[in-house]
DRENKOLGU-190968 format. One record per residue: x, y, z of N, C-alpha, C, CB in turn. Coordinates in steps of 0.2 Angstrom, whole numbers, plus 5000, padded with zeros to 4 digits. Glycine has a CB too. Layout:
% residues N
XYZXYZXYZXYZ/...
//
This chain:
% residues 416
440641865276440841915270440241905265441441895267/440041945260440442015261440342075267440242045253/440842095269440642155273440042215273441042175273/439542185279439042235279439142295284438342205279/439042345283439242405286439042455286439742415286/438842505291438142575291438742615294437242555297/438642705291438842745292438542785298438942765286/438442785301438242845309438342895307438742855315/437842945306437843015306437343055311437543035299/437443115313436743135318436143145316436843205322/435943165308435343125306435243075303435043155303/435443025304435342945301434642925303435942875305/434142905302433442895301433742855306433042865295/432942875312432842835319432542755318432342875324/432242745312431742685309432342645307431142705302/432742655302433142615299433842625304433242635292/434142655308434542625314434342595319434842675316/433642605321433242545322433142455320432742585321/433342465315433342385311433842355309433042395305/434642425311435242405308435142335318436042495307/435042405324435142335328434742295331435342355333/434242295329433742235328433942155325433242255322/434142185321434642135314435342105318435042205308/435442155324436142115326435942055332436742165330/435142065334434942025338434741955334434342065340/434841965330434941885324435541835325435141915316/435641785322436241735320436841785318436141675314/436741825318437241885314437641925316437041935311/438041955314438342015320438542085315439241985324/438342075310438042155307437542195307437942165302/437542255305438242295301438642305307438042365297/439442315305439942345307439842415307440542315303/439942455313439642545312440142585312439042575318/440242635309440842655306440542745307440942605297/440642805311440542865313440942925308440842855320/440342945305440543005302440743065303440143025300/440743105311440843125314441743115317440343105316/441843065315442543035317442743015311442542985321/442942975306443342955301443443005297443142905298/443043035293443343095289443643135292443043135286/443743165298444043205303444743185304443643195310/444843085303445443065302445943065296445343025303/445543065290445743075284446043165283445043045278/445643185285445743265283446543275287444743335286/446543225293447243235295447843175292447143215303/447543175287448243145284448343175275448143055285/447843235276447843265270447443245265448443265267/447043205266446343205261446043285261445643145265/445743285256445043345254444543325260444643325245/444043365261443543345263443143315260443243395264/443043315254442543295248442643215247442643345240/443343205249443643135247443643105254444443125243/443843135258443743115266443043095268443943175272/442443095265441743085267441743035263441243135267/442242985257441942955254442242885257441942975247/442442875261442742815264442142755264442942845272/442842695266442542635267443042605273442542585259/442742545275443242515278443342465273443042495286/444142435276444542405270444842355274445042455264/444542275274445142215275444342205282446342255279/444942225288444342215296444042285297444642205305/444542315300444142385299444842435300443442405305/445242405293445542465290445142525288445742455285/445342585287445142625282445442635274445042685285/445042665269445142665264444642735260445042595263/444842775253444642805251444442765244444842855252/443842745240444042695235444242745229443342625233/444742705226444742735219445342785220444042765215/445442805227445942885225446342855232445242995226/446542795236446942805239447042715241446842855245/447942725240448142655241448542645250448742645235/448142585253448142585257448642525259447542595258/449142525265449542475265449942495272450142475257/449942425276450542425283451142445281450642345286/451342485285452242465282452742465289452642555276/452242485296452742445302452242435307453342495305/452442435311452142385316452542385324452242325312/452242395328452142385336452042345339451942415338/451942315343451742265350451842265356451742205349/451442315358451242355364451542285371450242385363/451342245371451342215377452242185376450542165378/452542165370453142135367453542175371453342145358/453342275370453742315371453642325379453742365367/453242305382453442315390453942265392452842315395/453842195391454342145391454842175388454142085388/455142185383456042215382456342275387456142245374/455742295389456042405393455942325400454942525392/455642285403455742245408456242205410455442215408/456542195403457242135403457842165398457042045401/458042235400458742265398458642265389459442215401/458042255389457942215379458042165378458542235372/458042115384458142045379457642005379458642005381/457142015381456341985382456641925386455841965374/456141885389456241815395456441775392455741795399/456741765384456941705383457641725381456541655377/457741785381458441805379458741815375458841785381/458541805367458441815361458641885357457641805361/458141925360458142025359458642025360457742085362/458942085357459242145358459342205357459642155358/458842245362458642305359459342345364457642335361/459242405360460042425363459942495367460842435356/460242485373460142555377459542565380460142625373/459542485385458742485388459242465397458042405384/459042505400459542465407459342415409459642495413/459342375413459142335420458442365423459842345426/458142305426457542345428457742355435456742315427/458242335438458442365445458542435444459042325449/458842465437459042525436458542585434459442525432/457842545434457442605434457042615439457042605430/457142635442457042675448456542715451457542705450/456142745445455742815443455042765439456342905436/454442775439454042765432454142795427453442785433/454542845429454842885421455242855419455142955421/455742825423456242785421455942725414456542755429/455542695418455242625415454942675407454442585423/454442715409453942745401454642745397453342835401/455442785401455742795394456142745390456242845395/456042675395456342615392455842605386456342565396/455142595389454742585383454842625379454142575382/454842685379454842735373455442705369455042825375/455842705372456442685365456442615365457342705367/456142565367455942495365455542515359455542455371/454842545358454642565353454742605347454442575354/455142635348455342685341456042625340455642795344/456342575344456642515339456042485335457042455344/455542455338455042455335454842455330454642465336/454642525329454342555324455042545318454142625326/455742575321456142585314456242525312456942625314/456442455316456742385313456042375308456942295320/455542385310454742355307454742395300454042375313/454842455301454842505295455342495287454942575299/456042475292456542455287456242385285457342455291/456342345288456142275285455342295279455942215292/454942325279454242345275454742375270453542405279/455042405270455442425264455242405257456042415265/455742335259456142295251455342265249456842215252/454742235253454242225250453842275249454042185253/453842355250453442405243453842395239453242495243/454342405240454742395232454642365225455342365234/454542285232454542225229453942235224454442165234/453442265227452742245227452742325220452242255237/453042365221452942435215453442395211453242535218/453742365209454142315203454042275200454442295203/453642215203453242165202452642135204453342135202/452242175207451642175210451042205207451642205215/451242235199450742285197450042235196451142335191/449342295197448842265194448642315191448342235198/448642305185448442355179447542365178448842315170/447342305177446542315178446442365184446142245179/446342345189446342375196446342465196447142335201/447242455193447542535190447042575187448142535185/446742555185446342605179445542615182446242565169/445542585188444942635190445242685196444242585193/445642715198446142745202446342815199446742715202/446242825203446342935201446942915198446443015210/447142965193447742995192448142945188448043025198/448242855189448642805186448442805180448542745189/448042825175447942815169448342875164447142815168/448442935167448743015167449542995167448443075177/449442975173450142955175450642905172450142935179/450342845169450642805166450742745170451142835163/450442745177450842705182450542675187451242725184/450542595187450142555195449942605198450642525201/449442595203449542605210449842595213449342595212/450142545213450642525219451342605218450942415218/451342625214451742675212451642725214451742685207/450942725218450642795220449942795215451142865218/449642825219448842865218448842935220448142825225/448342925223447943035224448443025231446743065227/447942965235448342975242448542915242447943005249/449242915247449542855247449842865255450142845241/449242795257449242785264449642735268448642765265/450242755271450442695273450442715280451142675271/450242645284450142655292450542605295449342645295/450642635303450942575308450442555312451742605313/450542475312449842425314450142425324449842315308/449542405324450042365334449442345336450542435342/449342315340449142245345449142255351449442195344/448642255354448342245359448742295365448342165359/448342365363448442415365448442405373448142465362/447942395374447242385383447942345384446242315383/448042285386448742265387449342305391448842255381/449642355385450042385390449642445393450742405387/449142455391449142515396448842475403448542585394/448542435403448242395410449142385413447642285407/449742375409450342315412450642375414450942265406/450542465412450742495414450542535421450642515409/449842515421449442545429449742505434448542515431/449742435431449842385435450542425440449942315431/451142425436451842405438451742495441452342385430/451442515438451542605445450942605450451342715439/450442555451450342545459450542515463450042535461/450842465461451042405466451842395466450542315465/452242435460452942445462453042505465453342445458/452742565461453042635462452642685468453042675453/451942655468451842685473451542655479451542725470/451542595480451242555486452042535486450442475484/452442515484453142475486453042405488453542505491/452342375486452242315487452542265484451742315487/453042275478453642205474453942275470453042115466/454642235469455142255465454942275459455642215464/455242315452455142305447455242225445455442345443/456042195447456242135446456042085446456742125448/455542095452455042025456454542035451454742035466/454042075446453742085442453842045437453742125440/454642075433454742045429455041955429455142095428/455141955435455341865437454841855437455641835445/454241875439453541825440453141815435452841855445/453341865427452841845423453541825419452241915419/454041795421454441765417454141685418455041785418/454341675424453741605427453141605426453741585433/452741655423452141625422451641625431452341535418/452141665434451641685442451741625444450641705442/452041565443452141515447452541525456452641475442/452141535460452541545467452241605469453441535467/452141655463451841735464451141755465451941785459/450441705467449941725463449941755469449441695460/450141775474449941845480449941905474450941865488/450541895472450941965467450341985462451841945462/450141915458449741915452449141945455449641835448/448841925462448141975463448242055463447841955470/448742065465448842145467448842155459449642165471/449242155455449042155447448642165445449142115444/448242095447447342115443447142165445446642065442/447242165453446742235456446742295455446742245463/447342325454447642355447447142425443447642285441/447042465442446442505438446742465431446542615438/446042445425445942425420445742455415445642375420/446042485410445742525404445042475402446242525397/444442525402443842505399443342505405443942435395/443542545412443242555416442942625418443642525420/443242685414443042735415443542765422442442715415/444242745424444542765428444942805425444742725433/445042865428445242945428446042925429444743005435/446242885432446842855435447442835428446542775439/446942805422447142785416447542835410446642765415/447042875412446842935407447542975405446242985411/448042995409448642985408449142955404448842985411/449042875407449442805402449042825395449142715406/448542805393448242805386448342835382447842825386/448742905384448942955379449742955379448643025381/450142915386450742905385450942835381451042915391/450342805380450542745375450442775368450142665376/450042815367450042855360450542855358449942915360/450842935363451242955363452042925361451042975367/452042875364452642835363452742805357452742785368/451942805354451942745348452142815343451042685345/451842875342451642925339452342945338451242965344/452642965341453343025339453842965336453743085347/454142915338454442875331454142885326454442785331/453442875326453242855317453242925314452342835315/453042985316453043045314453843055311452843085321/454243025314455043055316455343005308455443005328/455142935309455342895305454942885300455342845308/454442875300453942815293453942895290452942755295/454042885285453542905277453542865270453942985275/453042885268453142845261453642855257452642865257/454142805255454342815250454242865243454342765249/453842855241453542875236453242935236453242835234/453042975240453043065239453143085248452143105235/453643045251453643075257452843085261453943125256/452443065261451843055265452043035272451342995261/451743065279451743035285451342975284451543085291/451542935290451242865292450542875294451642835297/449842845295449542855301449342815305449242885301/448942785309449242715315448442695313449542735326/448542605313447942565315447842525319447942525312/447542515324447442435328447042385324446942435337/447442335323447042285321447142205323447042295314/446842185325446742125329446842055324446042135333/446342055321446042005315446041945322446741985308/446441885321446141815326446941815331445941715321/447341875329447841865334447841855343448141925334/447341885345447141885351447341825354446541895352/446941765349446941705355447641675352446341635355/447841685344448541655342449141685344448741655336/449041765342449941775349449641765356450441895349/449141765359449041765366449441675369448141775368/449241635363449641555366450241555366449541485362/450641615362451341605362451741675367451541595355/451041705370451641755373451641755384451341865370/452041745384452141755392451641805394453041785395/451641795402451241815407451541905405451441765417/450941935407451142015408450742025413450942075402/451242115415451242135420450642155424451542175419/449942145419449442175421449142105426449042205415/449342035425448941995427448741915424448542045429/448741945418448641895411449141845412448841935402/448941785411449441725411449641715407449241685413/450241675406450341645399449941615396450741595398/450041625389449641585383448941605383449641495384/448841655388448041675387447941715381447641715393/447041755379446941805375447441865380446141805373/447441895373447741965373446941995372448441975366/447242065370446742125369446342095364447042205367/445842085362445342095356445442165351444742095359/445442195356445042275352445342325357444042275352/445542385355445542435359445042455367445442465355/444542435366444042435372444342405379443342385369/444742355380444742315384445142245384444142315386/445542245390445942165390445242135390446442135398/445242075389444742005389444542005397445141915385/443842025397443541975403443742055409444241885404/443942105409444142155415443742225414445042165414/443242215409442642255410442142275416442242215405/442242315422441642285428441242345428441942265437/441242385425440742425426440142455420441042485429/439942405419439642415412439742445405439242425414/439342465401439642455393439842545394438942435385/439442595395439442655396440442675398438842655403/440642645405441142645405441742635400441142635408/441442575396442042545391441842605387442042465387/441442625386441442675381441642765381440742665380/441642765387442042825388442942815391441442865395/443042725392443742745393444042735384444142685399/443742715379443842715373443742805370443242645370/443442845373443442905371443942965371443042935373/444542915378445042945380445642925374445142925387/445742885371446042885365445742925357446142805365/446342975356446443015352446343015345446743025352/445742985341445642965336446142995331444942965335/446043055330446043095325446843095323445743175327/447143135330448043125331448143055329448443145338/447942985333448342955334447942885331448642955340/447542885328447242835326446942865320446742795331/447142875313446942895308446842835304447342935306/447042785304447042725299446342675302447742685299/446042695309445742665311445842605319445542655305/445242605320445542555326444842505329445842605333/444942465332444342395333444042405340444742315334/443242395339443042415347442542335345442442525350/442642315350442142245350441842245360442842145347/441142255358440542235362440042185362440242275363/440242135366439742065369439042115372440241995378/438442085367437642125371437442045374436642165363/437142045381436441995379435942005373435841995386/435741935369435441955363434541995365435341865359/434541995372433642005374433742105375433341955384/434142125375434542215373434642225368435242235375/434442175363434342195355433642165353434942165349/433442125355432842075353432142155356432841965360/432242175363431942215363431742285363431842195367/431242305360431442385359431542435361431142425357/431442425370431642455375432542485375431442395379/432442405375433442405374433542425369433842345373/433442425364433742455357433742535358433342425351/433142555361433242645364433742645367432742685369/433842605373434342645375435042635373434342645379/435042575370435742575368435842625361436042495367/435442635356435342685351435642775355434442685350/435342765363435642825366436442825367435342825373/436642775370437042765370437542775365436942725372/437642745359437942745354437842825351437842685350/437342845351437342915349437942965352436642945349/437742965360438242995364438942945363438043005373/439242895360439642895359440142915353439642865361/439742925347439842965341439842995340439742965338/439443045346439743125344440243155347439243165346/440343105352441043125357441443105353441143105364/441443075347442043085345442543005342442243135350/442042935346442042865344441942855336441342825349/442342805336442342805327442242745326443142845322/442142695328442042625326441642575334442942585323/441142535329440742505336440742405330439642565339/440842365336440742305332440242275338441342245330/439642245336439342205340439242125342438942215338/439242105346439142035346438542045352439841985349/437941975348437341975354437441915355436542005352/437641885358437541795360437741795367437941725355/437041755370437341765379437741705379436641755386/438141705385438541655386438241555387438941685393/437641555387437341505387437241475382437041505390/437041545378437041505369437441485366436941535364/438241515368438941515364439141435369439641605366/438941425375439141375379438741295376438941405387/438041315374437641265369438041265362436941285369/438141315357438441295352439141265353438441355347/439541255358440041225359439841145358440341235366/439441125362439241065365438941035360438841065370/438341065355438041035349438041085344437340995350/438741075339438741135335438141105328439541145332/438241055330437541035322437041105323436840945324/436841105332436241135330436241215331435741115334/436941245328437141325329437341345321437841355336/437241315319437941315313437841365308438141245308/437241405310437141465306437241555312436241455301/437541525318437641565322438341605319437741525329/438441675319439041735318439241755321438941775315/439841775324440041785326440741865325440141735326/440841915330441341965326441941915331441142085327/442641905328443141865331443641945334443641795324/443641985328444142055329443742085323445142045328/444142095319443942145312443542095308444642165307/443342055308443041985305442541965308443541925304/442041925304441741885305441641815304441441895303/441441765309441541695305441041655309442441655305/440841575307440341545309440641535314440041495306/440241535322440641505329440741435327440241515336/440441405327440641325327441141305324440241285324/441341355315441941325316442541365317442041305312/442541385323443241435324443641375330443041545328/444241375332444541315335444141355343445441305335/444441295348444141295353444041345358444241255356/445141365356445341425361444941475356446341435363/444741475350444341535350443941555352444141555346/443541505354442741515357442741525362442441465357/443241495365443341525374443441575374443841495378/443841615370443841685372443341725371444341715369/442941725366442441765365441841735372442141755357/441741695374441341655379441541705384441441575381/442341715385442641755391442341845392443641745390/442241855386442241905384441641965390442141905377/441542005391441242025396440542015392441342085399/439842025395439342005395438742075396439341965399/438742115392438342175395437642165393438642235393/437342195398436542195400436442265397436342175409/
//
């Protein structure tokens, strides 16, 4: 901190976008790049002006935010891989806890449709329990949360007589979720090797990632072998937009602002969840074991990247910025640092990132440290301790983030 970050445009100066990734070839992992082309396209869908839609920032990791004319705030929330586990075990997740109501048996879903309409209603419980409980704290927060200083540089609160937290120009509330890549990988998984090879039950699925694959890893391979979002498979491309879609119509249906009825609009945001819910959540369907990382970033489960950056970059194009990611969302790419160190490399990855910004990509994070450097700053952090790191929406020194952090970013794929 503080957050440094560069806007993408189609004429952005070839010299100084040149220096922005030069710069990441450093101890550093900025700027955070952020697509013009895409983010006001997202605001203008949630009823911003144009004129206010181009004046954006990113806010928190990589929220978005308009400053001065919009109050920005979570009010529900999803977890994408939570909800294939409950549409797996009638609602009660594998410790038996849940009870989401009107989910059958997974011997009773019989169809892949069967299964997507469990998650669908697994997640629009989601969304409403998540949305009711956000409630009492705006409340809380528009009654005794006020910042009056704050207030008075804010459209309209001086006019008005009243917080922000009361309302602004625009008043943004979104539903957050985690580790999208996840279910759509748990999603491939479970419609090749149950629904259309008939190679294991749904139930035997669900038993194996309840044990943690203990006695299954026949089962667990077929899983990983699996098509993986972030590979560029055409196979996916369906799921992507039915995990949208499932998150999409609850919130539409459910969330609005209290305060002038405003729709919701959706975030992925990670922050250091990855490796902390990943130690506490059971094995999924895609292959992931217990207690491992979860998704980082929209881009990809950890580590299941095989066809280089190009493809992570076009299965990330298949998700719908505009409709379904208006509040923003997290793309984290591992370079070797010698693909930024050299100018060669920097052309082409400059290529690269251009064709992906115009197609319509709205956020890029970098990391350049090869796995031998990150494997030496383990060993003798005395001598890395000005090394940076991106973890999710954040930045921090590698040396001191805990162990299981480090391993996950080490895990993280490696592109040349």
């Amino acid at each position: 901190e503080p957050l440094v970050w560069v806007r993408w445009h189609p004429s952005i100066d070839p010299d100084f976008f040149d220096f922005c990734l030069e710069n990441l070839a450093g101890s550093t992992c900025f700027p955070l790049m952020m697509s013009d082309t895409a983010v006001p396209a997202m605001f203008m869908a949630l009823g911003a002006s144009r004129e206010d839609a181009f004046d954006y920032v990113p806010v928190g990791c990589n929220e978005l935010g308009i400053p001065g004319k919009a109050y920005f705030n979570p009010g529900a929330h999803v977890d994408y891989p939570r909800a294939l586990e409950l549409a797996l075990t009638a609602g009660r997740g594998y410790d038996g806890r849940s009870n989401v109501p009107d989910i059958p048996p997974a011997g009773e879903l019989r169809t892949f449709d069967d299964l997507t309409a469990a998650a669908g209603r697994v997640m629009r419980w989601q969304v409403a329990t998540s949305y009711a409980a956000n409630q009492p704290l705006l409340m809380a927060q528009m009654r005794w949360g006020q910042t009056p200083l704050t207030s008075c540089f804010f459209d309209g609160c001086i006019e008005r007589g009243r917080d922000l937290a009361e309302g602004t120009k625009y008043n943004i509330l979104s539903c957050g979720g985690n580790f999208f890549a996840n279910m759509v990988d748990g999603l491939a998984a479970i419609r090749e090797v149950v629904y259309e090879r008939g190679a294991a039950t749904l139930e035997q699925v669900a038993a194996a990632c309840k044990n943690n694959f203990a006695g299954d890893e026949r089962l667990r391979q077929r899983l990983l072998r699996a098509p993986k979002h972030g590979n560029d498979d055409a196979r996916l491309e369906d799921l992507v937009a039915l995990v949208e879609r499932l998150r999409d119509e609850p919130v539409k249906e459910i969330c609005r602002d209290p305060r002038d009825g405003t729709p919701f609009g959706n975030v992925h945001i990670t922050r250091s969840s990855a490796v902390r819910v990943g130690a506490r959540t059971p094995a999924t369907p895609d292959g992931r074991l217990a207690g491992t990382p979860l998704a980082t970033s929209v881009a990809a489960a950890c580590g299941v990247e095989r066809q280089g950056p190009t493809a992570v970059l076009k299965s990330i194009l298949q998700l719908n910025a505009v409709k379904s990611w208006q509040c923003g969302y997290n793309v984290n790419l591992r370079f070797q640092r010698s693909v930024l160190a050299d100018p060669d490399g920097r052309r082409r990855l400059e290529a690269m990132l251009r064709a992906y910004f115009l197609a319509g990509g709205q956020e890029m994070q970098i990391n350049s440290a090869d796995t031998a450097e990150l494997r030496a700053a383990q060993a003798h952090p005395e001598r890395y301790r000005d090394l940076v790191v991106r973890v999710a929406g954040f930045s921090a020194f590698f040396v001191n983030l805990s162990k299981d952090m480090q391993d996950e970013i080490i895990a993280r794929t490696e592109h040349a």
